[in-house]
C-alpha atoms as one frame of an Amber mdcrd trajectory, in Angstrom:
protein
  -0.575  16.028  22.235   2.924  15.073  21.568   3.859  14.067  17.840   5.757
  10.767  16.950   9.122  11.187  16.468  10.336   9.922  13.269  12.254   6.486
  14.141  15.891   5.965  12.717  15.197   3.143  10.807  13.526   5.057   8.800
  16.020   4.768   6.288  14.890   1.188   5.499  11.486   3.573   3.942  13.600
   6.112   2.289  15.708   3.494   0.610  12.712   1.406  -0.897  11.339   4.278
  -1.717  14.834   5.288  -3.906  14.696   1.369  -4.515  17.987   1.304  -2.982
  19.144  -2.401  -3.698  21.539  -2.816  -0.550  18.429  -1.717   1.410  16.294
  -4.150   0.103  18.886  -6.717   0.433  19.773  -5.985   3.790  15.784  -6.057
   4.513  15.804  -9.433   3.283  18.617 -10.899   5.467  17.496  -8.768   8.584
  14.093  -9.341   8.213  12.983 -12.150   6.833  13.653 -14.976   8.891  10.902
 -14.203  11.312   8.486 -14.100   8.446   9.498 -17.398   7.364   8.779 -18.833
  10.692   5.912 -17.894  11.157   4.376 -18.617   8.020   6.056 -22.202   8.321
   4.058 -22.494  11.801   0.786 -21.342  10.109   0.139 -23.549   7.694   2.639
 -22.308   4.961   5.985 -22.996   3.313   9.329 -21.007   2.861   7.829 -20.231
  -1.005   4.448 -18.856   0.982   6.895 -16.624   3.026   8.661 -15.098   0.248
   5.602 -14.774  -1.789   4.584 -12.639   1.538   7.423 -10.387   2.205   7.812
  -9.321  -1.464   4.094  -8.465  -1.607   4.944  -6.648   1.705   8.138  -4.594
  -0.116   6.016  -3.880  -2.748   3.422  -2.702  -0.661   5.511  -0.541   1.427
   7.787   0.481  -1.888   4.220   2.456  -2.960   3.164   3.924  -0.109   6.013
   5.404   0.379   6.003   7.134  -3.088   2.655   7.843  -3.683   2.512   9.359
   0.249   5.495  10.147   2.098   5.740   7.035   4.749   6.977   8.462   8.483
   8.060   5.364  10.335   7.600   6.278  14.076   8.503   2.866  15.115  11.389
  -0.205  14.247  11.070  -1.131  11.117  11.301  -5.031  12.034   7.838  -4.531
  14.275   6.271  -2.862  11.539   7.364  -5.043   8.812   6.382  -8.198  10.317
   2.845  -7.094  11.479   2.254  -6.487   7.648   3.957  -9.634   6.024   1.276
 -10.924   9.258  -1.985  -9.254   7.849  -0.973 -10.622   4.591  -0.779 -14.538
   5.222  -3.363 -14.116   7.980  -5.766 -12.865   5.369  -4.799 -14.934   2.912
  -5.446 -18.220   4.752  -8.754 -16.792   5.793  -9.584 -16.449   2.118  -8.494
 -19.988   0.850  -8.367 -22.454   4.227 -11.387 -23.401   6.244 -10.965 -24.263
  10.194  -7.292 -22.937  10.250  -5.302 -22.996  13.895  -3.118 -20.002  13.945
   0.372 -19.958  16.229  -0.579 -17.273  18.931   2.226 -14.620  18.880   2.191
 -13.732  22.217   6.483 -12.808  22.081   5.197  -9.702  19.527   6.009  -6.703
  20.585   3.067  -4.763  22.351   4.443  -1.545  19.769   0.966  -0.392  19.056
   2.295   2.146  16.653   3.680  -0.313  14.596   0.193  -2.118  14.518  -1.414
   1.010  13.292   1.028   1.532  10.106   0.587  -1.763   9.163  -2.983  -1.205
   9.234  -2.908   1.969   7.310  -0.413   0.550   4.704  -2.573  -2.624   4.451
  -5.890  -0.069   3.889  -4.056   2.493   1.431  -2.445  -1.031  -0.196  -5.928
  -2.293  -0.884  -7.669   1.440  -1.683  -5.189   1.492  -4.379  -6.374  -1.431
  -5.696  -9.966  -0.636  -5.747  -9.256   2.486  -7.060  -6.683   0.813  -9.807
  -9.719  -1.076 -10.354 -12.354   1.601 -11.327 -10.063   3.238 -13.057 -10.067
   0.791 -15.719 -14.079   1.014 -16.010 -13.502   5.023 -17.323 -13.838   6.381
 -20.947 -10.282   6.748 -22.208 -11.211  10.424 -22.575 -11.543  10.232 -18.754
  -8.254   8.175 -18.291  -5.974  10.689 -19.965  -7.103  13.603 -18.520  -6.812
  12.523 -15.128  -3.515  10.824 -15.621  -2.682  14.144 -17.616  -3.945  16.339
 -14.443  -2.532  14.117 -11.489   1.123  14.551 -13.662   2.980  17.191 -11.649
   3.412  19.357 -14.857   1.611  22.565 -14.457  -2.209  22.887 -15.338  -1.823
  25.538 -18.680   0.614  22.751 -19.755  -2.215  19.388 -19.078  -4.183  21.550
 -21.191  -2.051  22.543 -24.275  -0.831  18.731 -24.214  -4.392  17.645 -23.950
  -5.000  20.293 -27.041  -7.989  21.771 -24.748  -8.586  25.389 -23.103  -7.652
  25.826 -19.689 -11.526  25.836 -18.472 -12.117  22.921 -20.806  -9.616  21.159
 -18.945 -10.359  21.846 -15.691 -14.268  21.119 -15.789 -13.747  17.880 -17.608
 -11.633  16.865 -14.695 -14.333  17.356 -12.617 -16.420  15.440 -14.560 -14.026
  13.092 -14.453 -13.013  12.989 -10.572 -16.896  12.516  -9.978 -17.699   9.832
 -12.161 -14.719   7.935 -10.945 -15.630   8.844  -7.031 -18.817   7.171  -8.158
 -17.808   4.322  -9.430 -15.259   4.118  -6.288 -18.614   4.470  -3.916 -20.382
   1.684  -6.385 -17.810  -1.313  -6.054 -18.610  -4.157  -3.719 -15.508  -3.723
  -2.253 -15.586   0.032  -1.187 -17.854  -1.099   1.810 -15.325  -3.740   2.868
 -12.471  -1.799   2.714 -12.887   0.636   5.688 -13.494  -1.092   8.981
């Protein structure tokens, strides 16, 4: 099977990733106008539609620094199918009987359906895990913040003023009580569909 190739506007990732401010900018007057539309013929306003494509930038802005992003598709297909998924599931959480525009001139890019799908899943497993996080000892919280730091392992340790062993089985403790909580939210069910 043939792998994606990495499309050029990839740089739009790269610079919100290096929050690269004529990027962003030039995101915004490329890219927004279709969002606005849209979300003005679904029930929402031009404040809806900004409200929309910042979460969107925001969204996209950690993906691609917590996991490298690889955009195998234009960034205009896959940024509009998120700011999408965003208003569509927001009017599904706070309208009743709501008559969607059917967006039949989208682009059939499938590929660009299935990053905004993964960004919109990693965008809300973040948040569950964000979540749980909070719901840790604070003994728990700084050595996994301390671990998941890039800085070498001996060095977590010394900071943490614990052996290297000590260190490494309390994150253990640590990972598993969170993966437990994770598994224990409401919302972990929900999340992958």
């Amino acid at each position: 099977m043939r792998e994606n190739k990495l499309h050029e506007d990839q740089k739009y990732i790269d610079g919100l990733a290096n929050n690269n401010t004529t990027v962003i900018k030039e995101i915004y007057v490329k890219f927004s106008s279709r969002v606005i539309q849209y979300i003005n013929q679904n029930n929402g306003d031009a404040y809806d539609a900004q409200d929309v494509i910042q979460e969107t930038i925001i969204a996209i802005y950690n993906q691609a620094k917590q996991q490298k992003l690889h955009l195998t598709c234009p960034f205009e297909t896959y940024f509009f199918y998120l700011c999408k998924r965003k208003w569509l599931n927001r009017l599904k959480e706070n309208v009743d009987d709501v008559k969607i525009m059917d967006e039949n001139e989208l682009n059939t890019d499938n590929t660009a359906k299935v990053l905004s799908v993964e960004t919109s899943v990693y965008e809300q497993n973040h948040a569950l895990y964000n979540e749980v996080f909070q719901h840790l000892d604070a003994a728990c919280k700084e050595i996994l913040r301390a671990t998941f730091s890039t800085k070498p392992k001996a060095e977590v340790a010394k900071s943490l003023k614990i052996n290297y062993a000590d260190a490494v089985n309390q994150k253990v403790l640590c990972i598993g009580e969170l993966t437990q909580l994770v598994q224990n939210a409401p919302k972990f069910n929900l999340q992958f569909y």
